[in-house]
C-alpha positions in Angstrom: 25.5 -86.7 17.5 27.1 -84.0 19.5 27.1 -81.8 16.0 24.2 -82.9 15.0 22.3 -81.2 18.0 24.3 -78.0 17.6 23.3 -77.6 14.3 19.9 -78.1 15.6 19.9 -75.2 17.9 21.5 -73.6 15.6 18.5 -73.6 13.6 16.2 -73.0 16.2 17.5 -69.8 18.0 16.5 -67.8 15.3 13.1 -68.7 15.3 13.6 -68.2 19.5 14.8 -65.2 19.7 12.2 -64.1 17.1 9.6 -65.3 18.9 10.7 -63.7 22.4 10.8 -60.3 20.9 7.6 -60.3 19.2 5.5 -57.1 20.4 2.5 -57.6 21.5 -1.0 -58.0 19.2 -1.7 -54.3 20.3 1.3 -53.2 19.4 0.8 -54.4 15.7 -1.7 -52.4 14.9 0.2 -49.8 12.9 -0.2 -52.5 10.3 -4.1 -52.5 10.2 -4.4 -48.8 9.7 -5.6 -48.2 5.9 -5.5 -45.8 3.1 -8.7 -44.5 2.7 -8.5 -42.5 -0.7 -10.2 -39.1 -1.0 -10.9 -37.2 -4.2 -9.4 -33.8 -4.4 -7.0 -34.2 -1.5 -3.6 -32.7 -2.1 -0.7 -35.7 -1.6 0.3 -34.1 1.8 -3.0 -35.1 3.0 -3.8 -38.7 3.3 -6.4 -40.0 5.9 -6.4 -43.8 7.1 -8.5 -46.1 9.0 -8.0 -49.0 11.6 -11.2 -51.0 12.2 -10.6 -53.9 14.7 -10.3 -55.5 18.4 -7.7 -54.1 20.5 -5.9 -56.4 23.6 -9.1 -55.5 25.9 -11.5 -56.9 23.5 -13.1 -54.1 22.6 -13.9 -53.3 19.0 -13.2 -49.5 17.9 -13.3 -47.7 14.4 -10.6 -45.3 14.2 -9.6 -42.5 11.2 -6.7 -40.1 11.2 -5.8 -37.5 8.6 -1.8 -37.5 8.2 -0.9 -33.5 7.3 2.9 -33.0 6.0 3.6 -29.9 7.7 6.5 -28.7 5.1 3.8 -28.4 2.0 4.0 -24.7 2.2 0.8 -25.0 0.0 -0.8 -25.8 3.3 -1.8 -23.9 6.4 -3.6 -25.0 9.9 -5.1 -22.7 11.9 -7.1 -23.0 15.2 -10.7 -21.6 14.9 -13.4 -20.3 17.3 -17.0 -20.8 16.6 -18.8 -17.4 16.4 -16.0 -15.1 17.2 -15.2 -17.5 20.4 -19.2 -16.4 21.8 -21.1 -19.4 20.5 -20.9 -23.2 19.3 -21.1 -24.5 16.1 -20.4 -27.9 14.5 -17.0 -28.8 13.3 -18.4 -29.6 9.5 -20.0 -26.0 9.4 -16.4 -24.5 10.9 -14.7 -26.7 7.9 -16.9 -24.9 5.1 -16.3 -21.3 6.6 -12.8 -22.1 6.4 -12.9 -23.8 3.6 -11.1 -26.6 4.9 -9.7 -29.5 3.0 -9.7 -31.5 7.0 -10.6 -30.3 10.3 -11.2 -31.9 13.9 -13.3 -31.1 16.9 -10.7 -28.8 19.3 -10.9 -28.4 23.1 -13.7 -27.9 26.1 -16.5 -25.8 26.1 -19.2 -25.3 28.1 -22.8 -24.8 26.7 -23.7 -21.5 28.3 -21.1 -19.0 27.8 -19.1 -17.9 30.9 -20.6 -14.0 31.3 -17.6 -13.3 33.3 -15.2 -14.6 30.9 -16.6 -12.1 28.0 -19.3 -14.5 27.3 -16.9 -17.4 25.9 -17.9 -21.0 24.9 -14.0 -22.5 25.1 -12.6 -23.5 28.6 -9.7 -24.5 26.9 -6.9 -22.7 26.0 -7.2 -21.6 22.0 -5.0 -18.8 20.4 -4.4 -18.3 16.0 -2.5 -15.7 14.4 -0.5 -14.7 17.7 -3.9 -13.7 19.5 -5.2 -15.3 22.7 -8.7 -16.4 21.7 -9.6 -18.1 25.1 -7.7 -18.6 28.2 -8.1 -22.3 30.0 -10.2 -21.5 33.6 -9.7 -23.0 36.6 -11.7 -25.3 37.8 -13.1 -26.7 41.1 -12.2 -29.8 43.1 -12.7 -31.7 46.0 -9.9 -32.3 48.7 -9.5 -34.8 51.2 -10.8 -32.9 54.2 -14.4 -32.3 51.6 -13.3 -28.9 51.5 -13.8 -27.5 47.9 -10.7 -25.6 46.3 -10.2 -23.7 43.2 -7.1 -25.4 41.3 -5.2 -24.0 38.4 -3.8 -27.2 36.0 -1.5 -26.8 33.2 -3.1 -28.8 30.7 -1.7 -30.4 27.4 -2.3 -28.5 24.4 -0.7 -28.5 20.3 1.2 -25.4 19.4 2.2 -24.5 16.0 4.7 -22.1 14.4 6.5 -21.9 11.0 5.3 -25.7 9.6 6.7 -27.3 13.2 4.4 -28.2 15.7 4.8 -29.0 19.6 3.0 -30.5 22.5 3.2 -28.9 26.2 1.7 -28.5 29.2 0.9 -25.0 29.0 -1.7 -21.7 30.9 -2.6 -18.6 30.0 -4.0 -17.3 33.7 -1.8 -14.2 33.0 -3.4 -13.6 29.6 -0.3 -14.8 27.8 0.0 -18.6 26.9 3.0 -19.9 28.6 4.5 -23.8 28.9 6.0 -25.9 31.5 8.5 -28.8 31.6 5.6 -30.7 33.6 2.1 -30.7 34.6 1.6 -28.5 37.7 0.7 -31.2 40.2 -2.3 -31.8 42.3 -2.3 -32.6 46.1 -5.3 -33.9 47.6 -4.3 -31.9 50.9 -3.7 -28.4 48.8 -5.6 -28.9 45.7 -3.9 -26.7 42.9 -2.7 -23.0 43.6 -1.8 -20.7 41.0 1.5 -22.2 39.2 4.7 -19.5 38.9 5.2 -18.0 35.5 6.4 -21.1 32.9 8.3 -20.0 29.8 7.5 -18.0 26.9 5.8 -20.5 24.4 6.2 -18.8 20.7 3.6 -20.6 19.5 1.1 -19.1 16.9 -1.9 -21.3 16.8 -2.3 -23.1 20.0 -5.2 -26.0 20.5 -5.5 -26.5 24.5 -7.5 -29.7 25.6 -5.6 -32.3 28.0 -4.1 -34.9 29.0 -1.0 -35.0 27.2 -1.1 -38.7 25.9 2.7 -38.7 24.3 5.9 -37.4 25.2 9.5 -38.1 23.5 8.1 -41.2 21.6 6.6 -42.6 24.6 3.4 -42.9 26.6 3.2 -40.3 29.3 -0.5 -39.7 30.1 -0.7 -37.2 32.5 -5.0 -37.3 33.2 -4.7 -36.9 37.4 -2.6 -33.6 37.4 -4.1 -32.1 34.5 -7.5 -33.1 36.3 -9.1 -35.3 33.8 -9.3 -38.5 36.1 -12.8 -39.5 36.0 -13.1 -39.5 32.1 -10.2 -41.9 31.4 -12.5 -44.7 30.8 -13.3 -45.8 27.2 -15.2 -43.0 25.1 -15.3 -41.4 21.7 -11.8 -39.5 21.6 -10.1 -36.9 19.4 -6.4 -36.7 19.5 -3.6 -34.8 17.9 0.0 -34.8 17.6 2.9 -35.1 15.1 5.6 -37.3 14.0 9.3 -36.9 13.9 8.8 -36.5 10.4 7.1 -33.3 10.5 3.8 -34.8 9.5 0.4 -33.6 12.0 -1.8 -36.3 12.9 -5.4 -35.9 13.6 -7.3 -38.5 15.3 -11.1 -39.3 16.1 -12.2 -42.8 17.5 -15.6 -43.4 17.4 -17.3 -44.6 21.0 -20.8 -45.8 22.4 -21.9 -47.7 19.3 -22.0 -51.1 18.4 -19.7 -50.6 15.7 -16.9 -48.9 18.2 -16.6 -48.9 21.7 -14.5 -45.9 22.5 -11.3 -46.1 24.2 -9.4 -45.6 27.0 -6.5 -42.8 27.2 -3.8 -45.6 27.3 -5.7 -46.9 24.0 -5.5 -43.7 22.3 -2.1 -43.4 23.3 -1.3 -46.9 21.9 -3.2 -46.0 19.1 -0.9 -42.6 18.6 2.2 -44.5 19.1 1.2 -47.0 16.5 0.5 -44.0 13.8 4.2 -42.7 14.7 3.1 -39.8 17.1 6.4 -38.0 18.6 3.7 -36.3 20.4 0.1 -36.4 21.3 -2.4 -34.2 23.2 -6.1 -35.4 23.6 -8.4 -32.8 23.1 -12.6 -32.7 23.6 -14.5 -36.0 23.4 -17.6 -37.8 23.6 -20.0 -36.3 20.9 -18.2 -33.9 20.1 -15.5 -36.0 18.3 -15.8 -35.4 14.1 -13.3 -35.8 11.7 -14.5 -33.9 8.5 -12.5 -34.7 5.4 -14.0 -32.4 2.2 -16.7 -31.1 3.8 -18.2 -35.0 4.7 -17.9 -36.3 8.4 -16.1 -39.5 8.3 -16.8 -40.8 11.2 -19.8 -41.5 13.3 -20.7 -39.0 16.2 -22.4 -40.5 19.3 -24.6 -38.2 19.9 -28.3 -39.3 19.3 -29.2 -35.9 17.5 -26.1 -36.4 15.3 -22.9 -34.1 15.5 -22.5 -31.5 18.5 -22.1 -28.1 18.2 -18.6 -27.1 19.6 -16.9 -24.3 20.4 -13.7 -24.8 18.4 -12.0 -26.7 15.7 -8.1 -27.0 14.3 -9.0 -26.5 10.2 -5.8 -27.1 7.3 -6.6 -25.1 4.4 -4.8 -24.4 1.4 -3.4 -20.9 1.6 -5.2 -17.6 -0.1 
């Protein structure tokens, strides 16, 4: 009897162990993402699609373009809309550019910013080498109800010879610059100026923020980068890369029947689950389009259809 019930568990601790080291139904889903073929796409691009119910319950339709960065047929470059003065939508960007994909980039505001030169972007956005828009500071409330101008160093995508990189990074002395962490925000102080960060030899740079990935693992960073109150669930674009050298560019659709929106833990979960190394979120809300050969592929939330933005990160086959 005394072998008999050995060889029993002996049989059964497999199954154990299996079962106590399951991940989670969340953490599955880089099995429910799709191919989602597309004519005339070179085999460096592929886009997929995940449509289902994530651990909150919500249900959310997600597409990502996978870029292989070492197809030196290939080139991504960050774009302003109207010479950096104006807004356009991201589809209308893609056809200038004759892009094969491109996604919505970082914040604007609607009325350009007279004493900024009359830019849209409040994000940081440089291509070829050239600062295109510095980020701005913005204004918060302390403690005491005292107002104070702050000065984050927000996430943003850098790339540079078919490698790309993720850092917090500022341009307040009109050179882009990056930091080993987000300059952080006291409710007493607010946000002064931060001290000179590193050279950051990046030649297209995408600012937006929060950082959503760092090292392989979930590092959102929304209170210093001052992003707090819109962590909630909303239509998202995200970007980032893989170990593999492969750029990933991610919309999830929000405030529709079809798709809820997420949260930036979701989007981070959903990064992980697509491989991100890396991952930055960048401008949201209605202003989140994924065009793929000149069609949108996802479904904007705005009522009036897709929003005019201010930027856009295009990939293009070389001239």
């Amino acid at each position: 009897m005394k072998k008999s019930k050995l060889t029993l568990w002996q049989l059964a601790l497999p199954l154990l162990l299996s079962a106590l080291t399951r991940p989670p139904a969340q953490a599955q889903s880089a099995t429910a993402w799709q191919p989602h073929p597309v004519d005339s796409l070179p085999a460096s691009v592929r886009v997929v699609r995940f449509q289902g119910q994530l651990a909150s319950g919500r249900t959310v339709s997600a597409w990502c373009a996978r870029v292989r960065l070492r197809d030196r047929r290939l080139e991504v470059k960050c774009v302003a809309a109207q010479q950096g003065k104006g807004l356009t939508r991201t589809s209308a960007l893609a056809r200038e550019h004759q892009a094969l994909v491109a996604i919505n980039g970082g914040y604007f505001t609607f009325r350009a910013d007279t004493a900024q030169g009359g830019r849209t972007s409040v994000s940081l956005l440089a291509s070829g080498g050239q600062l295109l828009a510095p980020d701005l500071p913005v204004n918060r409330k302390l403690a005491n109800g005292q107002t104070a101008r702050c000065y984050p160093t927000r996430g943003a995508l850098g790339l540079r010879r078919r490698r790309a990189d993720v850092a917090w990074a500022a341009a307040y002395s009109g050179q882009w610059r990056e930091y080993p962490a987000p300059h952080p925000f006291s409710d007493t102080v607010g946000q002064p100026k931060p001290a000179p960060g590193r050279p950051w030899p990046m030649q297209e740079v995408m600012g937006g923020g929060p950082v959503l990935v760092q090292n392989g693992r979930k590092r959102i960073t929304d209170r210093d980068e001052l992003f707090g109150q819109i962590a909630g669930p909303h239509p998202r674009t995200a970007v980032g890369y893989t170990a593999r050298r492969e750029l990933l560019l991610l919309v999830v659709d929000g405030r529709q029947a079809h798709s809820q929106g997420v949260t930036f833990d979701e989007l981070a979960e959903l990064m992980l689950s697509l491989g991100a190394a890396e991952a930055v979120n960048l401008d949201g809300g209605g202003s989140s389009a994924l065009v793929v050969r000149g069609r949108v592929v996802n479904s904007p939330s705005d009522k009036t259809g897709e929003r005019p933005v201010a930027s856009a990160l295009v990939v293009r086959l070389r001239p």
